[in-house]
Structures are given as structure tokens and as C-alpha cells.
C-alpha positions as CSV (number, residue, x, y, z in Angstrom):
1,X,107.6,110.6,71.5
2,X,104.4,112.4,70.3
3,X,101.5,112.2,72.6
4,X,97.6,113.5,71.8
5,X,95.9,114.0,74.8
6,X,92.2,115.3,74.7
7,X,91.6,115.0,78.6
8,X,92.7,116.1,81.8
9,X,91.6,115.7,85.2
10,X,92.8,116.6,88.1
11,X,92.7,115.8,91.9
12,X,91.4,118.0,94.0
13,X,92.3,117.9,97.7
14,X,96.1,118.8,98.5
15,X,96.3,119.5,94.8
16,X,93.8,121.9,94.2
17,X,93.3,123.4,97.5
18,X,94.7,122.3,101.2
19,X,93.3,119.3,103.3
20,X,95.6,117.1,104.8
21,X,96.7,120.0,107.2
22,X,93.6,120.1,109.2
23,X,94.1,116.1,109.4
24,X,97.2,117.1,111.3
25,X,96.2,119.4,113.5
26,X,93.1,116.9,114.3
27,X,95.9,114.0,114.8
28,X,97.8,116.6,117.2
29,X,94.6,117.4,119.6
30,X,93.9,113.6,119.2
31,X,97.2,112.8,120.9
32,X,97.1,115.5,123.2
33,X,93.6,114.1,124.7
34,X,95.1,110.7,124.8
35,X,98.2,111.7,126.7
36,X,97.8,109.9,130.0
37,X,97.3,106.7,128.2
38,X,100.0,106.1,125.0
39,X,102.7,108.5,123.6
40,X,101.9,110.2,120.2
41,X,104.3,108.0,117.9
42,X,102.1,104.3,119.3
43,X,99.0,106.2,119.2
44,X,100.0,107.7,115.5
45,X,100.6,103.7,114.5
46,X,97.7,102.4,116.2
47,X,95.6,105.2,114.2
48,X,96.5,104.4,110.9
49,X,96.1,100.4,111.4
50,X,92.8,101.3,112.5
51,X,92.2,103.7,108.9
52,X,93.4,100.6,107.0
53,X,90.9,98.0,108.6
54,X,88.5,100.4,108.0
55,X,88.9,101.9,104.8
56,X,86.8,98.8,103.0
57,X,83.5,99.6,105.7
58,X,83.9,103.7,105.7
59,X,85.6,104.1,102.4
60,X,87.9,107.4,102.9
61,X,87.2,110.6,104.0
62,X,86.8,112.5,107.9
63,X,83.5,110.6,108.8
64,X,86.0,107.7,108.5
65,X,89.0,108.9,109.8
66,X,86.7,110.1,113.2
67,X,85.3,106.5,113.9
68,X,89.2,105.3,113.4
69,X,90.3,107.6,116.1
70,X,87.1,106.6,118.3
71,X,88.0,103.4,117.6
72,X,91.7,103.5,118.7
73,X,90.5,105.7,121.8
74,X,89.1,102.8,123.0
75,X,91.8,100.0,121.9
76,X,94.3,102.3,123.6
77,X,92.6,102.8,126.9
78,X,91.5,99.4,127.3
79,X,87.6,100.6,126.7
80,X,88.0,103.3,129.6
81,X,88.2,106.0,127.4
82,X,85.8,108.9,128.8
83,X,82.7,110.2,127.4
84,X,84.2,113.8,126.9
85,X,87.6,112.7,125.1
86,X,84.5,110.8,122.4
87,X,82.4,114.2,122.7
88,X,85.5,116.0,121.9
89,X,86.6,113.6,118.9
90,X,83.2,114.1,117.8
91,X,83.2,117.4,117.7
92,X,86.6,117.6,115.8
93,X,85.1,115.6,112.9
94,X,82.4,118.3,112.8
95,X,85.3,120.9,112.6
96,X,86.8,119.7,110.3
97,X,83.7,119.2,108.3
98,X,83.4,123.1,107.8
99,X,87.2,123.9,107.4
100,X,87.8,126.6,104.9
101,X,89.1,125.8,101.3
102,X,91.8,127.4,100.7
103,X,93.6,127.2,97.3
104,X,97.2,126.3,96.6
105,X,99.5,128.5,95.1
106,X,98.6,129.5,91.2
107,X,95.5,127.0,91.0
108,X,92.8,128.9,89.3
109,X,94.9,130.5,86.6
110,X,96.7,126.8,86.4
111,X,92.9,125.6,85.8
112,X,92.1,128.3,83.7
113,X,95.1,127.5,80.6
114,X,94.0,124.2,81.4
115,X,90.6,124.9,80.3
116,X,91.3,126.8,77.2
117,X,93.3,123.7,75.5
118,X,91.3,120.4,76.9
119,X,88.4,118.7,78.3
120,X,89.2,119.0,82.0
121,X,87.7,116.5,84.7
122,X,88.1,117.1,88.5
123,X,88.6,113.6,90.0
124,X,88.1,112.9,93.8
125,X,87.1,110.6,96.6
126,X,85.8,111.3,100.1
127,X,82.7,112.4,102.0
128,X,80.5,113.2,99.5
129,X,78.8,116.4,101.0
130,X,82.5,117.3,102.4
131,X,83.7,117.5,98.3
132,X,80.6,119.0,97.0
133,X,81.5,121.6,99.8
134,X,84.7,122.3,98.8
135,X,84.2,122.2,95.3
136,X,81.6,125.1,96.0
137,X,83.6,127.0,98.0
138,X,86.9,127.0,96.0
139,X,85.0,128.5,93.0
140,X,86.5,126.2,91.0
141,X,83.0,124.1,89.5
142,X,83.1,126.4,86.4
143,X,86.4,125.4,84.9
144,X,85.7,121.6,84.8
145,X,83.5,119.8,82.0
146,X,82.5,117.1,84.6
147,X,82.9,116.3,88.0
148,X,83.5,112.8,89.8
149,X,83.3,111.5,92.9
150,X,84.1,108.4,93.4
151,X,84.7,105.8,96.3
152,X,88.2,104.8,95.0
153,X,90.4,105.9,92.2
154,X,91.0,102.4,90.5
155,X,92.0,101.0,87.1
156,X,88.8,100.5,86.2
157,X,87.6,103.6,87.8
158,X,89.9,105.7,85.7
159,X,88.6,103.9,82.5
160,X,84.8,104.8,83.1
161,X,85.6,108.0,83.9
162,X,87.9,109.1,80.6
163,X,85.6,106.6,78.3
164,X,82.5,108.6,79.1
165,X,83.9,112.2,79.3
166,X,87.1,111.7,77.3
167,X,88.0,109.7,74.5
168,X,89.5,107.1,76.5
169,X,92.0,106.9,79.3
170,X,95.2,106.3,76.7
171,X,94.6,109.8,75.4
172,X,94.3,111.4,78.9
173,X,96.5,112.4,81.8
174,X,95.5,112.1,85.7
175,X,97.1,114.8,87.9
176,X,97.5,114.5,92.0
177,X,99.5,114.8,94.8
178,X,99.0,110.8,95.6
179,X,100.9,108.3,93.8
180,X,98.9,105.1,95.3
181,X,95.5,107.3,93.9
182,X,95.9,109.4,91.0
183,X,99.0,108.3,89.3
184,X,99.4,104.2,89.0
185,X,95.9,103.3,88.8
186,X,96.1,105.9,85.8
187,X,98.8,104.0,83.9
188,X,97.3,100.7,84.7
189,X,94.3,102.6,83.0
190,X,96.7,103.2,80.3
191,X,96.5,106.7,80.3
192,X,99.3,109.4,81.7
193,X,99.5,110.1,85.5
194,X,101.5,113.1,86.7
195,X,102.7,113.2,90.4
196,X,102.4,116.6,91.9
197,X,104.0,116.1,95.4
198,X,102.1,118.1,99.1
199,X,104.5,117.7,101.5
200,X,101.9,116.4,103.8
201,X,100.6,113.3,102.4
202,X,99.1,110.5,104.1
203,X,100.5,107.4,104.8
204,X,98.2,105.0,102.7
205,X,98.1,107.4,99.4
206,X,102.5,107.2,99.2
207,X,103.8,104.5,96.6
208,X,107.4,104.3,95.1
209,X,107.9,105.8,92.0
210,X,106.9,103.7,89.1
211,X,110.5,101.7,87.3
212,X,108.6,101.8,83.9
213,X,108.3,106.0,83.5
214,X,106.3,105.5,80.2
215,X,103.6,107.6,80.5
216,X,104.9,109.0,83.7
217,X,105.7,112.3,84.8
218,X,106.4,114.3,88.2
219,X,106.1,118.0,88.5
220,X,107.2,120.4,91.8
221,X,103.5,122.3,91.4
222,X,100.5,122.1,89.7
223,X,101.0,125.5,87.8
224,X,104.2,123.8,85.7
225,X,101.5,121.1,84.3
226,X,100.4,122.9,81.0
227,X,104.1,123.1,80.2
228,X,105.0,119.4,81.2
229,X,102.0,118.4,78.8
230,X,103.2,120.7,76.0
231,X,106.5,119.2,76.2
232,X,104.7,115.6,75.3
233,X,103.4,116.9,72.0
């Protein structure tokens, strides 16, 4: 099968450069303050029912997930919860808030070829002035023709996005490590989504694999995309 694609964007964090690491590491101090009260594993599931409820109030990002954890502080403590376990919950949303960006293996060159051969789009969701942040840091603002970011990546998200800076979502390709995010909203878009798989992934972002591959495709690292999409042609 011959495909022309014109357009390209890409996800940005856990696929461009790490994130969901310092999520971790936030979820591990979180449990450890909570100790007395719940072991990690019903603290971990209470967590992420709270992240659902709230997703449609806080929309994603850390200002969200720090309410969630407040939030379950409480629940799990029966509102006893003390002021310095919230202080310190606060405080790791504020770290978190000025992590470092670090890039994932091979990104900027990846980028770069990229660049050279189509109109490329970073595509994200989050805290606004967190991704902006980022986005600055990484060094990375140069490469990309235009820069979204959105509350959610949906269908009709996806369309916008490659009508106005492609030439339509059938004759682009969405890249990213979430399959609930950037790759079947993409083909409900009817454009290509590639899977790029982070070993750490949340919960609510993972989705089986699509039965109908058409315009489908899964890669072990972003730097083996400009290859993949050769391949197409």
C-alpha cells in the first residue's frame, strides 16, 4: 500500500523527553507519608479512582494529579490527615513543577530527519505553563512548524489540528508513547498513529492494540520512525 503523508506530529512527554518517572517517584513519597494509614497497593488504587473522577474538573497534568493525591489523603484517613503530610503533597507538586527535561535517547536528531522531509507538529496536553516549560527547556521549539496544546487528544481534536497545519488528518501520522491518546483517537481521525511504547505509562493512557492495523503501526523508539514511514511509501 502507498501512503503520502505531508504531516507529522509528535507527542512530547515520555516520547520526546521523560515525565512519568518523577510521577513515580512522587507516588513513592506519597505512600511513604501515608504509611500508618493504608499499604501502597490500596492507596495506589484509591489514587487513580480519584485521577479518573477528576480528570473532567482538572483536565490532566500535576496540578491535577496533586489535588487527586490531597484528595485521597483525606478519603484514606478518614479526613484526619495532618496539615504537614498536605504541606508536603503541596510541595511535591511544586517539585515536580520544575523537574528537569531530560531527552530520550536519539530525539533531537530523530526530530531533525523528521524536519527535513515534513511538516512536523508537536502535540500535547497538560499544565499549560508545565509544557511551555518543557518545550523551552528541551530545545526542541525550533524543529516544529506549530505547537499545540490541547486539553485532550480527541477525534476531533486531531482533525482541527492536521486541517489547519496539515492537509488533513488522512495524510498525517500521530506519534506517542500512549495508545488511549495519540494513537486511536488518530485513526478515528482517519489519519496514521504510531505506538512508541515508555515502559512507564500510566494507567488511564494504556489501550489494547487496535484488531483493524490499517493505518497502524508500533515502533521500539522514536528514532526508527523515519524508517517505519519510509517503508509506507
Amino acid at each position: 500500500m502507498s501512503v503520502t503523508l505531508t504531516t507529522i506530529g509528535l507527542d512530547a512527554d515520555d516520547t520526546l523527553w521523560h515525565n512519568e518517572r518523577f510521577f513515580a517517584l512522587t507516588q513513592d513519597h506519597f505512600a511513604d507519608l501515608l504509611r500508618d494509614h493504608t499499604d501502597k497497593e490500596h492507596l495506589m488504587i484509591r489514587l487513580l479512582a480519584a485521577e479518573r473522577r477528576n480528570l473532567p474538573h482538572y483536565g490532566f497534568g500535576i496540578k491535577g494529579f496533586t489535588l487527586s493525591m490531597i484528595e485521597t489523603a483525606i478519603e484514606v484517613t478518614d479526613g484526619k490527615v495532618p496539615a504537614s503530610v498536605i504541606g508536603e503533597l503541596l510541595d511535591a507538586g511544586r517539585d515536580m513543577l520544575s523537574h528537569p527535561v531530560e531527552l530520550l535517547p536519539d530525539v533531537e536528531a530523530t526530530v531533525k530527519a523528521l524536519k527535513h522531509e515534513f511538516k512536523l507538529l508537536l502535540i500535547t496536553k497538560g499544565d499549560l505553563l508545565d509544557q511551555e516549560r518543557k518545550l523551552a527547556q528541551s530545545r526542541l521549539r525550533g524543529y516544529f512548524d506549530a505547537i499545540e496544546i490541547v486539553s485532550d487528544k480527541t477525534p476531533a481534536a486531531y482533525h482541527d489540528i492536521f486541517q489547519r497545519h496539515g492537509t488533513g488528518a488522512d495524510q498525517g501520522l500521530m506519534a506517542g508513547n500512549s495508545m488511549a491518546s495519540d494513537v486511536l483517537p488518530m485513526m478515528t481521525a482517519g489519519g496514521w498513529g504510531v505506538f512508541v511504547p515508555h515502559p512507564l505509562t500510566w494507567a488511564i493512557e494504556q489501550e489494547e492494540t487496535p484488531q483493524d492495523t490499517t493505518r497502524f503501526g508500533q515502533i521500539d523508539q522514536l528514532s526508527k520512525l523515519l524508517d517505519f514511514i519510509h517503508k509506507l511509501s
